[in-house]
N, C-alpha and C positions, 0 to 999 in steps of 0.2 A: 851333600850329594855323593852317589855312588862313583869308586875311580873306574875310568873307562881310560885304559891306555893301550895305546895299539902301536909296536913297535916303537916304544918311545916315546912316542907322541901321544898328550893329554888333549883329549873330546871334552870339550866342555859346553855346557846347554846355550850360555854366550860369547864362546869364541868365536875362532874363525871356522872356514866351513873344513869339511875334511870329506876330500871327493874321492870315490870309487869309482876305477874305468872297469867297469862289469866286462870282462874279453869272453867270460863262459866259453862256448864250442865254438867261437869266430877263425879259432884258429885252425879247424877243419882237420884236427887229427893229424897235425904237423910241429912237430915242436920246436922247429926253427921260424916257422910263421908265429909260433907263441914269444918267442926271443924278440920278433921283429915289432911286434902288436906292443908288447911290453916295454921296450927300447922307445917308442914310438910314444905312447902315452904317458910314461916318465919326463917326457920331451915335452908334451901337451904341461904339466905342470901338478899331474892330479898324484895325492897322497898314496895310493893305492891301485893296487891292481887285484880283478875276481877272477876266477875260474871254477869251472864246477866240474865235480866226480861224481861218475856215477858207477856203480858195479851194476850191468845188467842183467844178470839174473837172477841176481837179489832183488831187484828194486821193483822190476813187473814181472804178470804174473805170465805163464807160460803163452799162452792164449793170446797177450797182447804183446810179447817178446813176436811170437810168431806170424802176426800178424801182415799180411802184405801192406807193403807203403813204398804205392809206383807214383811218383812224382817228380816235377821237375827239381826238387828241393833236396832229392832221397838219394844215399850213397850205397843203399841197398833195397833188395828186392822185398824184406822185412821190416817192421820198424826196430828188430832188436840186430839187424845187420846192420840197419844204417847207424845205430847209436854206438856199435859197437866200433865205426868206422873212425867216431869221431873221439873214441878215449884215449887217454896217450900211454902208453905203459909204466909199469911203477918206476923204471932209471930214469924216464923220460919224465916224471915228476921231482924229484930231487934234482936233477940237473934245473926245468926250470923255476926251481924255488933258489937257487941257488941263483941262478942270473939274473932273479928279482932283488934279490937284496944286494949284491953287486952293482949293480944300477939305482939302488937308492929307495924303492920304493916297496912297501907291506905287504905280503903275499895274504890274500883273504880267498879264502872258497867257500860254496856251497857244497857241502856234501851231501847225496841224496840219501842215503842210507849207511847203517852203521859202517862196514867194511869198507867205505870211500870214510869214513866220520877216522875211522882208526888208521889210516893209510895219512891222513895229513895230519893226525896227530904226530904219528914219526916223521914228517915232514918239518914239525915243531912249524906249522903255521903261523902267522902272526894273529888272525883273527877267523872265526867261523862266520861263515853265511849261513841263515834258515830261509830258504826259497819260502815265498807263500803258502805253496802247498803241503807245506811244514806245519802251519801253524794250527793244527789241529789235531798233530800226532807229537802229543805231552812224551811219549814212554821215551822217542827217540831226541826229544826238547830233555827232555832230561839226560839223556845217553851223553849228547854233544857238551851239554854244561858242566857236564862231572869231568868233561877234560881240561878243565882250569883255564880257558880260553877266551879272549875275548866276543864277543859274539856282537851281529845286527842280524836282529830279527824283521822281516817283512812282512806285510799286514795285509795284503792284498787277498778281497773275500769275505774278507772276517769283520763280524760285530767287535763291539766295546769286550764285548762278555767274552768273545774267543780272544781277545787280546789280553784280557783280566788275565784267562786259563794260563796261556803260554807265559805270559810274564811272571807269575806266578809259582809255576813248574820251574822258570829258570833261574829264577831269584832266590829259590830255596838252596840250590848248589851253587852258584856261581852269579855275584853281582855286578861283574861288569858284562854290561849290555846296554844296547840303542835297539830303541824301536823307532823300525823306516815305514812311513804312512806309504802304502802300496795302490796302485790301481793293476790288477794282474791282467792287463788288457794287451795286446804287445802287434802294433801301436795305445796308449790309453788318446783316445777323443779327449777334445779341451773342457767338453761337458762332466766327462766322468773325472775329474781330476779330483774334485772337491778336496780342496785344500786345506779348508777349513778346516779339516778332521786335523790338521795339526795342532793348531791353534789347541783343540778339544783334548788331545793327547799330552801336550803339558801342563794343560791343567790337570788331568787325570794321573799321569806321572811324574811329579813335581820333581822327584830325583835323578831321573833318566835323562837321556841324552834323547833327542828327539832329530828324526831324520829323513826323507824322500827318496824314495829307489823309485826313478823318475822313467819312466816309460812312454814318456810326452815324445812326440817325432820333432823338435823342437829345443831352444835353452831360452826361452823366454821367464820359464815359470821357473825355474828354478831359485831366480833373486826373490821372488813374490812367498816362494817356500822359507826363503832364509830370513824374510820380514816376519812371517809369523812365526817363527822359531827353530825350523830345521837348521839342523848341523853337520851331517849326515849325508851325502849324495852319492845316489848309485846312477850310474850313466853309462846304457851298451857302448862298445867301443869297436871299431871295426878300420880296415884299412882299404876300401874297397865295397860299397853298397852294392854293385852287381855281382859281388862272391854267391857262391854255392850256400846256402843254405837259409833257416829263416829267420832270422835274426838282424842277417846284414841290412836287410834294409829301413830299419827304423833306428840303427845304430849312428852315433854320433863319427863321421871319419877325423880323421887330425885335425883339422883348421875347426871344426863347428867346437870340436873339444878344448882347442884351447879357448876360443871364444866362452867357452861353458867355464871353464877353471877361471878365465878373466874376469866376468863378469860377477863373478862368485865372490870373486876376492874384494874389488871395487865395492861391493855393496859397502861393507863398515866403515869404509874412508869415506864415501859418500853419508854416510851418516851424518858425519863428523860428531861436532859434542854439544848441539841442539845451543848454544848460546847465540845470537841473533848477533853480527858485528860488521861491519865496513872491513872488507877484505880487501888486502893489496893488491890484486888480480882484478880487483873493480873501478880501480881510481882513475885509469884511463876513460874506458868507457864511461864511466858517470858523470868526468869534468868534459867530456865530448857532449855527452845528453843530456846534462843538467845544465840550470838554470841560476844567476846571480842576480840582483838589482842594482840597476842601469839608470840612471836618467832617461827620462821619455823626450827632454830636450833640452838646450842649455839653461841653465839654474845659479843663479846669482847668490854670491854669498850672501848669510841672512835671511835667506828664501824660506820660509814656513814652509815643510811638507805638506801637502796637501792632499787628497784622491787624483792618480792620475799623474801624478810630478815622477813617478818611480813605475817600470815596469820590466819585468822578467822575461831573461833572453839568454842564450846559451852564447859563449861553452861557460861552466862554472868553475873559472877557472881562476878565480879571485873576487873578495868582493861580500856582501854578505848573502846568505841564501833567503828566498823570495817568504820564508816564514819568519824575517824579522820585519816585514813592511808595516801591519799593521803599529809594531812598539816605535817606529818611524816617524808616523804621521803628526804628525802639531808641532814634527822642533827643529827648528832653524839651522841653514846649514854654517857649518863652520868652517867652509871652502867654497867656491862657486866649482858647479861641475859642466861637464860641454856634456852633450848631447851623445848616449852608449857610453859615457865612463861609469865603471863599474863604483859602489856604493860603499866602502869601507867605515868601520865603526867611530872611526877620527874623524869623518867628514861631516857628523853630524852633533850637535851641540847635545852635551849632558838634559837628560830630561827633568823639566823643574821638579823640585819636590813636594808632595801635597802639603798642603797651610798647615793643615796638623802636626803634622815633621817639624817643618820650621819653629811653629811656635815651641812646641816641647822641648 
């Protein structure tokens, strides 16, 4: 398999999971809300943290930089005033790359275009994000991979054959990389989740790292993703659902996230190691709910078992269990029992042996 290491830490197709708190613009153009988001979701437990760069006027075209965008969502009169509302300046990226690794946890971005791709390269990134809408412009799949980075690629949109393209394109420069099965819906419906497509994508990439940048308004599906094979989890992260802008509200806040990283983690211990066995954690409850044999009423030594002379009663707490009754039946007791004394293997006389034993 291909190495996938991201700040230390080895991705493997069945290890444990390795979660991403997606913060992208949550932090509304404030890089001490990004400090606190960060702080915050390292607390939640998740491996990483994302955020995204964009240069805008590189990235849209003048027309739709220009654009008005009056809404309750909008930090400007434009949509290229309000995107611009939300970028944080180049010191204000190194300080927080700087307080991410300080606190323990991967600094990953999406960058939209080349001059954000080259700005967290000097940032020495720990890993690159490809937004969906990445995944069908190869030249700049290429650009980001010739920076020797780790990369997750997200899939959301695209056929088999646009994933072949991109994987492809990035595999020629640079092999360490995860493909995350995407629904680019934000909220994604339980309907469009198809999850299945994972499952489809380890078979199709045997050596990859296989992953879910989970847009579900929910952390249900996410164990459902790590049963068919995801390793990989992208999860919005916000501190605040009623914040300004449109993201917050299908973002995960603190408690649902750590709930998201618990549950994640839980999966493989609950696995356990598939051998079927009487656990210590069971012995109470089973000698409460289970069943011994009993005498149905007093029984006189020498008494011939019979149908009926023996019958099963809880707790099982001594005594033999109600599957030896039938090898019971025809042989004489070798103690008299009273009536609910439980059945032990000495209370019953050795079983004759058949004539053909004896004689040989």
């Amino acid at each position: 398999m291909r190495e996938l290491v991201v700040d230390g830490r080895a991705i493997t197709r069945d290890g444990p999971a390795y979660v991403i708190a997606e913060i992208g613009n949550n932090h509304q153009g404030d890089v001490e809300k990004a400090k606190v988001l960060v702080r915050t979701a390292r607390e939640c437990g998740v491996d990483a943290v994302k955020f995204q760069k964009r240069d805008n006027r590189v990235l849209y075209t003048r027309m739709y930089y220009d654009a008005p965008y009056d809404n309750e969502q909008s930090y400007g009169h434009t949509y290229g005033e309000h995107r611009e509302f939300l970028e944080l300046p180049k010191s204000d990226w190194f300080e927080l790359s700087r307080y991410a690794r300080e606190e323990g946890v991967a600094f990953v971005s999406a960058a939209f275009d080349e001059p954000s791709a080259d700005l967290m390269a000097d940032l020495d990134v720990d890993a690159f994000k490809f937004a969906s809408g990445d995944l069908l412009n190869v030249p700049f799949l290429r650009y980001v991979a010739a920076k020797g980075k780790p990369m997750f690629l997200s899939t959301g949109g695209g056929t088999l054959e646009d994933i072949d393209r991109a994987v492809d394109a990035i595999l020629a420069r640079n092999e360490q990389l995860a493909v995350l099965h995407c629904t680019a819906a934000y909220p994604a419906e339980i309907e469009d989740l198809n999850l299945s497509v994972i499952t489809a994508m380890r078979e199709r990439y045997p050596n990859l790292v296989i992953g879910l940048s989970d847009h579900h308004n929910g952390i249900a599906m996410a164990p459902v993703a790590f049963m068919l094979g995801a390793r990989v989890f992208e999860k919005h992260f916000t501190l605040n659902h009623a914040w300004k802008g449109t993201d917050h509200a299908y973002s995960l806040m603190p408690d649902g996230m750590r709930r998201f990283v618990r549950d994640l983690r839980r999966v493989p211990v609950a696995l356990g190691d598939g051998v079927k066995r009487k656990l210590p954690s069971e012995q109470r409850p089973l000698e409460k709910m289970g069943k011994k044999l009993v005498a149905a009423r007093d029984l006189p030594v020498g008494h011939v078992l019979a149908p009926g002379d023996l019958v099963a009663k809880s707790p099982a707490d001594e005594g033999l269990p109600p599957y030896e009754l039938d090898a019971l039946l025809g042989r004489p007791l070798a103690r008299a029992l009273a009536a609910d004394q439980a059945v032990a293997a000495a209370d019953v006389a050795p079983a004759a042996e058949p004539v053909a034993a004896r004689e040989a």
